[in-house]
Rosetta silent file (secondary structure, phi, psi, omega in degrees, C-alpha in Angstrom):
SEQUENCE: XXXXXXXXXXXXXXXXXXXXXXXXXXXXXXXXXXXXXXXXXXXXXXXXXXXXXXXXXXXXXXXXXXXXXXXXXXXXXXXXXXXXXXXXXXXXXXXXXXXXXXXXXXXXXXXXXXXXXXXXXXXXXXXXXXXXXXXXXXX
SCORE:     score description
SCORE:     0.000 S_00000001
   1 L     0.000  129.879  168.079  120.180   95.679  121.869 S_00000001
   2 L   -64.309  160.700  179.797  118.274   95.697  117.595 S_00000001
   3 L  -151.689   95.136  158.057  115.131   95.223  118.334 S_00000001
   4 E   -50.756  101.519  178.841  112.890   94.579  114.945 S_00000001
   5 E   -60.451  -69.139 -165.514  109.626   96.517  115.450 S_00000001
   6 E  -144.885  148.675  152.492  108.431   95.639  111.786 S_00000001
   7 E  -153.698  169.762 -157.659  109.187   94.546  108.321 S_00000001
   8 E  -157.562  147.693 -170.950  108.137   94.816  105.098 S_00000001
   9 E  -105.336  138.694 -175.693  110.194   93.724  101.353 S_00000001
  10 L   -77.343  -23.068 -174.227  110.983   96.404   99.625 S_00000001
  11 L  -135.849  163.730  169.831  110.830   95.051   96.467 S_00000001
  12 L   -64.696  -49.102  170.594  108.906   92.106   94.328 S_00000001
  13 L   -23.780  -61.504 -167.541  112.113   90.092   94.068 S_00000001
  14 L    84.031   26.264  163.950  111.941   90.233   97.904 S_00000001
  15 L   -43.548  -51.200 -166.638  115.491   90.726   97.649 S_00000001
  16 E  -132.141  133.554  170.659  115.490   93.753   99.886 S_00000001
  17 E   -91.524  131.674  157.980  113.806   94.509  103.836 S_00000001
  18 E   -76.196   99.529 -171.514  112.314   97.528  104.809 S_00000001
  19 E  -107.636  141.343  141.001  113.028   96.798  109.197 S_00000001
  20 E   -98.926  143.056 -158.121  111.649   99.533  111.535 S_00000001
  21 E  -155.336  163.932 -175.484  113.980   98.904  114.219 S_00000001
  22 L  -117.250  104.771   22.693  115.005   99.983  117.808 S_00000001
  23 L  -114.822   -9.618 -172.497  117.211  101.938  118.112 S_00000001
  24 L   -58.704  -73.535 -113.541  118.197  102.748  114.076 S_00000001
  25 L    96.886 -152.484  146.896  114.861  103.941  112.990 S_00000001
  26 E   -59.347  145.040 -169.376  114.297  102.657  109.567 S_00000001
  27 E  -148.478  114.003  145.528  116.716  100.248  107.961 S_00000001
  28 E   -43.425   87.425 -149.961  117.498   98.625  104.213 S_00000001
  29 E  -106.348  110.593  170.336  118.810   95.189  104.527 S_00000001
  30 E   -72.833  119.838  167.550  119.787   94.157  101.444 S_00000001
  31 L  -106.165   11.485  138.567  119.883   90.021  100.964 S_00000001
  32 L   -44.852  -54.172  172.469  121.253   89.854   97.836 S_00000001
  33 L   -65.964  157.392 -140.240  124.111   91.249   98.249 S_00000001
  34 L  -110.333    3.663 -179.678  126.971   89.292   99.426 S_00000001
  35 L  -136.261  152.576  158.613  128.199   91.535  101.698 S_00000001
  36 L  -107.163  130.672 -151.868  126.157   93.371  104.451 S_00000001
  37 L  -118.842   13.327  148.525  125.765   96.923  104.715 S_00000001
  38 L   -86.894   36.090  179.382  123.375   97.426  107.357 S_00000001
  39 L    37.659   52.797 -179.934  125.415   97.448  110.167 S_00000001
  40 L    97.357    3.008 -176.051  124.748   94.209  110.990 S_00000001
  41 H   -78.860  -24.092  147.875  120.563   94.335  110.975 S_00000001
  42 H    27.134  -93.256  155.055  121.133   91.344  108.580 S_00000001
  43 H   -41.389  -45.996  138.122  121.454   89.235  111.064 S_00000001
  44 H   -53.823  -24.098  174.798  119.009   90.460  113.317 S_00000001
  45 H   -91.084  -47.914 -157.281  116.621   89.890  110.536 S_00000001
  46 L   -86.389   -0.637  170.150  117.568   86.900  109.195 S_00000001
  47 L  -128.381   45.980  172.797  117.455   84.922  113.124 S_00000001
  48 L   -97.023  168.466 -161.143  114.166   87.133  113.257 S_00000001
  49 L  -125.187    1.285  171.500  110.898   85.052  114.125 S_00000001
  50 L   -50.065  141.550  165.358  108.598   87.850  112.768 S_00000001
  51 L   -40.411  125.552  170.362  106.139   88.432  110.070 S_00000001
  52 E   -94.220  103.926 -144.134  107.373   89.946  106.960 S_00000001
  53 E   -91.792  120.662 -137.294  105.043   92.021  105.320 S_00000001
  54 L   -78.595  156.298 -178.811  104.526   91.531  101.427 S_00000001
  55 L   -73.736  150.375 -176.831  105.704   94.198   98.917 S_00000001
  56 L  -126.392   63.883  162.949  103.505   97.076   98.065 S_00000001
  57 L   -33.756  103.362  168.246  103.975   99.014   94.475 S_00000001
  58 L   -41.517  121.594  175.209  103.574  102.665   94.963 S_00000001
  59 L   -58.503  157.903  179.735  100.796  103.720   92.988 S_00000001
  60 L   -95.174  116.803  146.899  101.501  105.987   90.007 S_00000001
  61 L   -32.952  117.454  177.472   99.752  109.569   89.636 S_00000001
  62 H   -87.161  -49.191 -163.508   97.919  109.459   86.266 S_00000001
  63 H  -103.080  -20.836  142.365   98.550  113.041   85.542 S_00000001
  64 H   -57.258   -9.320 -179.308  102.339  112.965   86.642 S_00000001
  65 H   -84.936  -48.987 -172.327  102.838  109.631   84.697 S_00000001
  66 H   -74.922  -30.281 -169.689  100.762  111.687   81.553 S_00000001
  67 H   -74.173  -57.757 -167.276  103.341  115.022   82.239 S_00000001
  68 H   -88.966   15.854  139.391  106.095  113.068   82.064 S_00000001
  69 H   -70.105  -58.529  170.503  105.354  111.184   78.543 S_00000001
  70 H   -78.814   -7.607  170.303  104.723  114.939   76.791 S_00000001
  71 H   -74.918  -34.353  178.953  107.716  116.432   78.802 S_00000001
  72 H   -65.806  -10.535  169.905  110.045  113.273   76.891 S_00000001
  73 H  -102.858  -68.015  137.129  108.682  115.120   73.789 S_00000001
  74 H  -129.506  132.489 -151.990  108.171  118.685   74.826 S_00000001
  75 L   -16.054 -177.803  173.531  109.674  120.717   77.360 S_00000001
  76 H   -95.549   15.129 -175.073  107.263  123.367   79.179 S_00000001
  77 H  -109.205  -28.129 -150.577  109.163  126.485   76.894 S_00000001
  78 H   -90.294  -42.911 -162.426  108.087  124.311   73.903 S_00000001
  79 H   -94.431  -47.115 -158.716  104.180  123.966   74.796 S_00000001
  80 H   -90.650   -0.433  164.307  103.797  127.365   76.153 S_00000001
  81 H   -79.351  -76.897 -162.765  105.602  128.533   72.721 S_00000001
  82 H   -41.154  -44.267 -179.476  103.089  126.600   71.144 S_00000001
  83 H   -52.103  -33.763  179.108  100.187  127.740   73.209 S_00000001
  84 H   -77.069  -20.535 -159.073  101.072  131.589   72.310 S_00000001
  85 H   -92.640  -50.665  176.347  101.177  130.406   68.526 S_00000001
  86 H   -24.639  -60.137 -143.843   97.629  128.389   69.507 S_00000001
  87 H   -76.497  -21.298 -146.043   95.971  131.524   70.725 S_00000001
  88 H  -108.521  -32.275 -171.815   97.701  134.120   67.679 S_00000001
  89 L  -100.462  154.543  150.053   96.604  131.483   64.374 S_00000001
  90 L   -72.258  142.552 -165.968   93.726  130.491   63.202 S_00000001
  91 H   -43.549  -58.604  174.376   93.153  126.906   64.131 S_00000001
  92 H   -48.065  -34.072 -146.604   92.069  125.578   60.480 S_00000001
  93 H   -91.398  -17.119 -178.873   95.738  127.227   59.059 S_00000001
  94 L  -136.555  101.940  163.090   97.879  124.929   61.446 S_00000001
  95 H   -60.423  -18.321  179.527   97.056  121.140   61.805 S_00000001
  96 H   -83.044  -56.675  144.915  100.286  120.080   63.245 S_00000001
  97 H    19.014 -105.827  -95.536   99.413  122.837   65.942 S_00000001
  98 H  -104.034  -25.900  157.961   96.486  121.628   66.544 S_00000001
  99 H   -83.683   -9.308  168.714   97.723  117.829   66.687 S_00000001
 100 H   -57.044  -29.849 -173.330   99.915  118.346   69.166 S_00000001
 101 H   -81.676  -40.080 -163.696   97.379  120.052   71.485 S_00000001
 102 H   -92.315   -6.975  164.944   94.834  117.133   70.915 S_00000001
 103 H   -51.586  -46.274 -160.315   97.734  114.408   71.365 S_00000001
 104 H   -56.177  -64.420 -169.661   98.058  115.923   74.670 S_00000001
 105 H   -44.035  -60.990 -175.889   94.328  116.029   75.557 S_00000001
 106 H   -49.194  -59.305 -166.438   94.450  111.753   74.447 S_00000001
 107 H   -66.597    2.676  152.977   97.920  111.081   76.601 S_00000001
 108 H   -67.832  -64.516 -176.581   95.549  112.609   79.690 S_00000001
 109 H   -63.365  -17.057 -153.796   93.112  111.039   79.186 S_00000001
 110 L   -75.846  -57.453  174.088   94.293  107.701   78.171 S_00000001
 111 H   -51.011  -57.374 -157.102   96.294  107.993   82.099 S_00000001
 112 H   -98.355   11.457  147.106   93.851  108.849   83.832 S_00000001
 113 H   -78.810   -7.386 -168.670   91.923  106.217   82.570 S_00000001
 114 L   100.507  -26.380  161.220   94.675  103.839   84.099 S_00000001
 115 L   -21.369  141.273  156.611   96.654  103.457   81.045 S_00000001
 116 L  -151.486   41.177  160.034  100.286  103.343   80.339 S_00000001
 117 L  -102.603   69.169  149.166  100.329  102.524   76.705 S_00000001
 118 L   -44.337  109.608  164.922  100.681  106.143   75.716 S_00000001
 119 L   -28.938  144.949  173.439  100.952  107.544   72.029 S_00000001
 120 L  -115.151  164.018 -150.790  104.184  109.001   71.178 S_00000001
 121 L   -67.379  168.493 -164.819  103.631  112.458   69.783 S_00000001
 122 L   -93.477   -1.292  153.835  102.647  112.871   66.103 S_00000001
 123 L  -137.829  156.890  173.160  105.353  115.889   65.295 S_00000001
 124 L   -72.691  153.547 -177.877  108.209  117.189   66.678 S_00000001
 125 H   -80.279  -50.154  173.789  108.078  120.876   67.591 S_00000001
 126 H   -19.093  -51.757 -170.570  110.438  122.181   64.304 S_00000001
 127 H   -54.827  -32.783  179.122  107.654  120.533   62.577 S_00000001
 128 H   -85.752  -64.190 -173.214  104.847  122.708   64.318 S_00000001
 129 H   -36.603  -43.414 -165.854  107.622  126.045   64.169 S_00000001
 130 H   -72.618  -24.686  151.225  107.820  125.658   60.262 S_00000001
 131 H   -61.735  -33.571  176.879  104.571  125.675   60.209 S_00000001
 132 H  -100.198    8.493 -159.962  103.468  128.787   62.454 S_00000001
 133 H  -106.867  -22.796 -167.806  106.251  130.965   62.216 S_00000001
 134 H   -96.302  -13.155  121.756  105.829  131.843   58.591 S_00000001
 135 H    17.681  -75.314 -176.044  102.070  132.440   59.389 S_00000001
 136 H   -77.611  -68.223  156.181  102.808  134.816   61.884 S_00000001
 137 H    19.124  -71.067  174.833  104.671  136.592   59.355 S_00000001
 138 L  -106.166    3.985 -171.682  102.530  137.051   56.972 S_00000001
 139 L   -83.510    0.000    0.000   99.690  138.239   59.356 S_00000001
């Protein structure tokens, strides 16, 4: 015998049920789709006389949500190149440097303020390399 413990929609559409169920465990019952491919909990849902429990949006991490806006610009070999370049110039000699480091410091805070309008960054790393590399160089 299914037994529906609980459910809860998976999604804001409400398109898709989250059932806890007897004996499956947890189960995805898609209703949109035209065919069903929970193996038959469907059915069991849909002649169920239970409460469905309203969708819930995971919350988002503000400093994984801020990592992964500078990781679409650059990687963690890019910033910890930069960081060795950081520590080896003086500060005044590279501005693109220096915006990149304080972009970063804004896209934290700006998250962890609740944001998700994020800056996108203000150079590309060539643009910071052409600058420190000949620098280093010449030191």
């Amino acid at each position: 015998m299914k037994t529906i413990i609980s459910a809860k929609f998976g999604n804001a559409g409400k398109t898709a049920v989250i059932l806890t169920t007897d004996p499956s465990g947890t189960v995805l019952v898609d209703l949109a789709s035209p065919e069903d491919n929970s193996g038959g909990w469907r059915v069991v849902y849909q002649g169920w006389h239970g409460t469905t429990q309203d969708y819930t949006p995971t919350p988002i991490d503000p400093i994984e949500f801020a990592e992964a806006h500078i990781e679409k610009f650059f990687s963690t070999a890019k910033l910890l190149q930069m960081k060795v370049w950081l520590d080896l110039i003086p500060h005044e000699s590279t501005p693109k440097l220096m915006s990149v480091f304080e972009w970063s410091a804004t896209v934290t805070s700006l998250a962890l303020s609740g944001s998700t309008e994020l800056p996108v960054a203000p150079v590309i790393f060539l643009d910071v390399a052409q600058e420190c590399i000949p620098l280093l160089l010449n030191a």
